[in-house]
C-alpha positions, 0 to 999 in steps of 0.5 A, spaced: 617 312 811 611 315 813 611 321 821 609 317 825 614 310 823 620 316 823 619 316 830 618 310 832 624 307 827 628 314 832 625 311 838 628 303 837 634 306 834 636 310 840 634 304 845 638 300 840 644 304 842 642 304 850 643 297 850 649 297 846 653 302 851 650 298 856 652 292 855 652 289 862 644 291 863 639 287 866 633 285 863 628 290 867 632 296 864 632 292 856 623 292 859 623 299 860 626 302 854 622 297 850 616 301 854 618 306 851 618 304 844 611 302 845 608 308 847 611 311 842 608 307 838 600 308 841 601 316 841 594 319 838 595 319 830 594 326 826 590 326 820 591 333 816 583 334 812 584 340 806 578 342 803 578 345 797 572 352 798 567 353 803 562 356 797 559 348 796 555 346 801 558 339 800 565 340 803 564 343 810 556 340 812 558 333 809 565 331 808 568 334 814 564 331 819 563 324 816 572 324 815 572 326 823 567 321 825 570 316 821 577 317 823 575 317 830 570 310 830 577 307 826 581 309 832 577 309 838 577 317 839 585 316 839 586 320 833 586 328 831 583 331 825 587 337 823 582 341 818 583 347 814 579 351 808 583 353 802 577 358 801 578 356 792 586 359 793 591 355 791 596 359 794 593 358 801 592 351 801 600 351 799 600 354 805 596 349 809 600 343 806 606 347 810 603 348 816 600 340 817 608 338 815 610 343 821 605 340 824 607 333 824 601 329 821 602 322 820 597 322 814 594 327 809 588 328 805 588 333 800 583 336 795 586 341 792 583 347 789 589 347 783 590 339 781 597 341 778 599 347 783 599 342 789 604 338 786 610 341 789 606 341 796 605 333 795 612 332 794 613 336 801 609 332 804 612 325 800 620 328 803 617 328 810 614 321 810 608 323 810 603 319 805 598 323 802 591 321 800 587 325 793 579 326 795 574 327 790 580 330 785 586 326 782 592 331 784 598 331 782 605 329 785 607 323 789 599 320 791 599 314 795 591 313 794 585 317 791 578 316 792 572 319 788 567 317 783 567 315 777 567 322 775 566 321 767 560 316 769 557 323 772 558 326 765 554 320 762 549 320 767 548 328 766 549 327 758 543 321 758 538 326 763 539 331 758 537 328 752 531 324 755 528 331 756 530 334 750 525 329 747 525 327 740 527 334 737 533 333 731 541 336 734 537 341 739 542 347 740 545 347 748 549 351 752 554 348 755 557 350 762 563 346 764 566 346 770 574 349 773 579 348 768 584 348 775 580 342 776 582 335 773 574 332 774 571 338 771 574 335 763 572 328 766 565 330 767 565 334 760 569 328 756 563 323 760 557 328 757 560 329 751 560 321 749 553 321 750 552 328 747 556 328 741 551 328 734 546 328 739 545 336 740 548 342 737 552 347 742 551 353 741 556 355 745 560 352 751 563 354 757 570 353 761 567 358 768 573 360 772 573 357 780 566 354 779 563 360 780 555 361 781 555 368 779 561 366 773 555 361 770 551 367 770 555 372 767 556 366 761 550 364 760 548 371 759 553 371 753 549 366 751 543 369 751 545 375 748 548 371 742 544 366 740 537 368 742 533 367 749 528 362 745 533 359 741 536 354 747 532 348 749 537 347 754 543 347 758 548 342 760 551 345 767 557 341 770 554 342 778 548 345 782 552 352 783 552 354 776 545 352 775 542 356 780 547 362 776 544 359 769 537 359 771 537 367 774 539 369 767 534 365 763 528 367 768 531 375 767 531 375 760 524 374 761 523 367 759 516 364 761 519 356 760 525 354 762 529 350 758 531 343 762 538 344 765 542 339 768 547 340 776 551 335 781 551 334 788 545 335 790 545 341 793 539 344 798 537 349 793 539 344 787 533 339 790 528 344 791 529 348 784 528 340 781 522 339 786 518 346 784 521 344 775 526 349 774 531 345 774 531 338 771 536 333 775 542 333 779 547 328 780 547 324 787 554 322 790 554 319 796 558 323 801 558 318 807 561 313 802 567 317 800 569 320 806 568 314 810 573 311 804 578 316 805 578 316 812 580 309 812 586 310 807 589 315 811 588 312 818 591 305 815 596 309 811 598 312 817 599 306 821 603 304 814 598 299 813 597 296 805 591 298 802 590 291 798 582 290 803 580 298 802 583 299 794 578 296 788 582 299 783 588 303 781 589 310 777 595 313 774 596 322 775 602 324 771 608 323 775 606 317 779 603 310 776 599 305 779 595 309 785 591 305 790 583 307 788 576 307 790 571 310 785 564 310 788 558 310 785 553 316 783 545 317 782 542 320 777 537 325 782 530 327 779 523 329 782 521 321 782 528 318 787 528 325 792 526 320 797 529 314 796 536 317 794 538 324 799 532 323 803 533 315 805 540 317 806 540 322 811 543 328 807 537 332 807 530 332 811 523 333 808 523 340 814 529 342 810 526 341 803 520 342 803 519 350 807 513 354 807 516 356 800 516 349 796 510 346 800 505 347 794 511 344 790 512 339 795 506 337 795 505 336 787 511 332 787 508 326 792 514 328 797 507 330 803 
């Protein structure tokens, strides 16, 4: 039983006891306790957001708001959106699940910074009544839905990208810069990658970066260099655009005239623009409106103990918990020939904010003016 079906089930249940002491009440009075009820039953629901770090630009320009309109076009404006960062501290996002409990929110979606040390918090919520919806990471513990994209598929789309850059040349050594190994979505986009990679390429070596980190990718990549070789890589499978602008200061530090192709995710304003002037060879579009939009109709209907049988297309399994209610999105495979027609079409950056005085020259190379 979700917060707000707790207090309503409080609310009928002292009605009920009323009347039952009242035994000779009139109809009028039976009306007025019913009224009650009802008010009950329309005060403004509470949706908890926990985003997971505020480093990717995703989180706080993209996910936040569209979640926060959404809920709002779902409920007419009578819905509060209770946000917190966790600022990629698991510890401080525990604490969040516990304040959001405090605060009696009637839904929760979480992405956590730590897939299995928020398990306990989920449970928390689970003991309160409080449904809790998984975004864009598969958390542990008592899940009730998940939405995200097809996170192995963007693994095959980064692998398939890379490999039609290497060309034609046999088992080419690689680097390979993985994500998190706190994030469950990091070993999808590697298994996904490594299904189209394997036999294919040759890894030279191959990296697990703590936190996601942009400056951990570098560091890495600089082991790499210093190990195999600056001409020695033909290119470099990155996991997102953060670390590939860490992996690419590297390579252009150790002097290289040409960089090697390297792949990315999300989209990111730099990632677009590093792939608009060549230094970065693709990165991997995923529609942000589309997920937040679904996220925000699972917790609003979950918080109205709705059944999610119209929104849910497929269901998933996390250790614990069997059978979630699931809504994986699509993804893209973003190169210099679909800027226009995949984040520019969509509204997640503008030709002004690609295309500054910087990369005017790039820009203009590139058909994008």
């Amino acid at each position: 039983m979700n917060t707000r079906m707790r207090r309503a089930a409080v609310a009928v249940a002292a009605t009920t006891m009323a009347v039952s002491l009242a035994a000779c009440g009139s109809a009028k009075e039976s009306g007025d306790k019913a009224s009650i009820d009802s008010g009950k039953k329309g005060d403004a629901l509470k949706i908890g957001l926990l985003l997971p770090e505020n480093v990717t630009a995703r989180y706080e320009k993209f996910d936040k708001p569209i979640i926060e309109k959404k809920v709002s076009e779902l409920t007419g404006g009578k819905a509060e959106v209770i946000y917190a960062n966790a600022k990629q501290d698991a510890t401080l996002q525990s604490q969040q699940v516990d304040t959001m409990i405090t605060n009696k929110v009637d839904a929760l979606i979480i992405d956590a910074v730590d897939s299995k040390a928020i398990e306990n918090s989920v449970k928390k919520a689970k003991d309160e009544g409080i449904p809790v919806v998984a975004f864009d990471r598969l958390a542990e513990g008592p899940i009730d839905a998940y939405t995200s994209f097809d996170n192995e598929e963007v693994g095959r789309v980064q692998g398939k990208a890379l490999l039609e850059a290497l060309g034609d040349a046999a088992k080419p050594t690689i680097v390979m810069m993985n994500g998190s190994i706190t994030d469950p979505n990091a070993a999808l986009f590697k298994k996904g990658a490594k299904s189209v990679l394997d036999g294919k390429v040759t890894y030279g070596k191959e990296y697990d970066t703590k936190e996601w980190k942009p400056e951990n990718a570098n560091s890495n990549m600089e082991g790499a260099i210093t190990a195999l070789g600056k001409d020695k890589i033909a290119g470099v499978y990155s996991a997102n655009d953060g670390m590939a602008g860490g992996i690419i200061q590297a390579l252009k530090s150790a002097g290289l005239s040409k960089l090697p192709p390297v792949t990315g995710q999300d989209a990111e304003l730099a990632g677009v623009q590093r792939i608009v002037t060549g230094e970065q060879f693709m990165s991997v579009y995923k529609s942000y409106p589309q997920e937040g939009i679904v996220a925000a109709e699972m917790a609003v209907a979950l918080a109205k103990g709705e059944k999610l049988d119209t929104i849910a297309t497929s269901k998933v399994d996390n250790a614990g918990t069997k059978g979630i209610a699931t809504v994986l999105v699509p993804v893209v495979s973003l190169t210099k020939d679909n800027i226009k027609e995949t984040v520019i079409k969509d509204g997640i950056w503008t030709l002004d904010e690609i295309c500054t005085a910087k990369y005017k020259a790039a820009c203009t190379s590139a058909g994008l003016q």
